[in-house]
Every structure is written in structure tokens, then in C-alpha cells.
N, C-alpha and C positions, 0 to 999 in steps of 0.2 A: 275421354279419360284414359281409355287403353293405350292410345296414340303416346299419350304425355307419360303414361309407366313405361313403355318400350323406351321411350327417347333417354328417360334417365336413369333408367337399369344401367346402363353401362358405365355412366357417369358415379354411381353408387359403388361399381365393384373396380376402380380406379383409388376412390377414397380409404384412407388408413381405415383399422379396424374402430381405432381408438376414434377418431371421427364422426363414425358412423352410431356409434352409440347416443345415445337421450340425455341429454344434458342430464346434472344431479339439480340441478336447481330449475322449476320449472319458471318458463318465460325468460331463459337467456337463450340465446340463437346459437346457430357454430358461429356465426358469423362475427357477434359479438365476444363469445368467446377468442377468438382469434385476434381481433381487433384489441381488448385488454394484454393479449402475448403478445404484440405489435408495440405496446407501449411501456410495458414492463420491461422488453428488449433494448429498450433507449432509452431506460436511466442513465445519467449520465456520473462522471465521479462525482463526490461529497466534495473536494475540493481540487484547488489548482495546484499545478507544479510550476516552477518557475524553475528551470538549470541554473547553476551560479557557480559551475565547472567541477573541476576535481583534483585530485592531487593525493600523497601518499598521506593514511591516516594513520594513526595510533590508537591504542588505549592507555587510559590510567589504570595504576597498578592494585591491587586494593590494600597496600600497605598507608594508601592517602586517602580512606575512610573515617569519616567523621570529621576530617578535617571542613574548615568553610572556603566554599566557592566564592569567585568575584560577586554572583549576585547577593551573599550573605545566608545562603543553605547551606547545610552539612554536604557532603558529599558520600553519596550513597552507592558503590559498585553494584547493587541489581536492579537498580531504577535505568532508565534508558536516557541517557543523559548524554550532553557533549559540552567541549570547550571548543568555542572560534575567535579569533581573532576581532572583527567588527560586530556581526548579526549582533541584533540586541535579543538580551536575554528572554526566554521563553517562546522564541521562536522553535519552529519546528521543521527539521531538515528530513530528509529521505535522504538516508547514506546506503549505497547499492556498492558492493565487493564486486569490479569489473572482474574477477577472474570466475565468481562463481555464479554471479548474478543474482546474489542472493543481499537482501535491502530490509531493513528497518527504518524506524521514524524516531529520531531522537529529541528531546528539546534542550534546547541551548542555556547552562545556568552559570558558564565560569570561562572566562579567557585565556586562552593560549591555540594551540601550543607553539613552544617556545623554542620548539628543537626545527634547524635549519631545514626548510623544504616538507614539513607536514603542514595539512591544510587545516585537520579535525583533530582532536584527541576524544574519544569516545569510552564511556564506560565499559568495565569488564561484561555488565551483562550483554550491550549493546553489540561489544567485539564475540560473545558467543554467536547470537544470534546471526551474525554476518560471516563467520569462519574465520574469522584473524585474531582468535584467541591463542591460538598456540605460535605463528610465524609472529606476533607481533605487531605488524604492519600489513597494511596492504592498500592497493592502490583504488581508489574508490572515485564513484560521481556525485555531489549531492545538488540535490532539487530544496529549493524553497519552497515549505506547503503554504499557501494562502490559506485564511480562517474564510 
């Protein structure tokens, strides 16, 4: 028994402090503990992205509040909302600001826009959230989220 305390004495003071303590729960191991951190670390995301390119976006103004979108809702400037061209309605895109890398998740309820060379038209609160509230524009990527 001496033999096997000398051997893993050293093996103890190698170990975090935080390791070395007694489990809170009695009958989980370090071992198992460790092995649940192992699998909590590989969650994986809730859903997919799918790229479907980019191009420069805009926002709508909130002077077009309350008006109705193609899909037949009001249009609401603090709801996170967009207009595209094809995606059918109620999809959900990730518009990412390539200058600042900064991304929101909008859902698609009305068509356009209609002004040469934009890809998106995204609501006011949407354009906060991304930093193109104030230039107006800005040149963005969006991803397809899969449900």
C-alpha cells in the first residue's frame, strides 16, 4: 500500500486544485465528470446555415409602418424583419455587416427591394442591430437558416 501512495503522490500534485477535490455528488467519478465536459463541449449548433451570397442591403424607412407587406402583415420597424426578392416568406436569413461582423437573424415577410444592385431590404430595427442605421446601406453576406 506505501509503494502505491509514493507512486501517485506525484501524480496528485500534478492535478488542478479544482480536481482534486470530492466530487458534490457522491458516486460520480472525476472520470465521469470529465467525460459529461467532453460531451457538453460537442454540442453542436440548433441549426444549419446554408450561404446564398451577399450584396449591398438597405433598410426600410419607418415612415412605411403599418403599411401591408407582400405576405399580408403590417409592417412593423422593430420587429426584425426583411424583404427579398425569391426566399419564400417566413424564412429566416443571418444578415452579417461584412465591415463589422456584426449579424442578426431576420424572417423574410415582403418583396423587394426594388432599387438597382440591393440584395435585402431589412427593417429599422434589424439595420440597428447590424450598424447600417445611420450610412443607410451596407454591404452584407446572408446565410439560409434550415428549421
Amino acid at each position: 500500500m506505501r509503494a502505491l501512495t509514493i507512486a501517485a503522490l506525484p501524480l496528485c500534485l500534478m492535478m488542478p486544485a479544482a480536481a482534486q477535490e470530492s466530487p458534490a455528488e457522491p458516486g460520480i467519478t472525476l472520470a465521469a465528470a470529465s467525460a459529461d465536459l467532453a460531451v457538453a463541449a460537442d454540442v453542436s449548433e440548433p441549426f444549419a446555415e446554408t450561404e446564398i451570397g451577399g450584396g449591398m442591403a438597405s433598410y426600410y424607412g419607418r415612415e412605411l409602418a403599418g403599411n401591408r407587406t407582400a405576405s399580408g402583415e403590417r409592417f412593423d420597424p422593430g420587429q426584425l424583419t426583411a424583404a427579398h426578392r425569391t426566399l419564400p416568406f417566413g424564412s429566416r436569413v443571418r444578415v452579417t455587416n461584412v465591415a463589422t461582423g456584426d449579424s442578426i437573424v431576420v424572417r423574410i415577410n415582403d418583396r423587394g427591394p426594388f432599387s438597382h444592385g440591393r440584395v435585402i431590404d431589412v427593417s429599422h430595427a434589424a439595420a440597428r442591430e447590424i450598424g447600417m442605421h445611420r450610412s443607410g446601406t451596407a454591404r452584407v453576406k446572408l446565410a439560409l437558416l434550415d428549421d
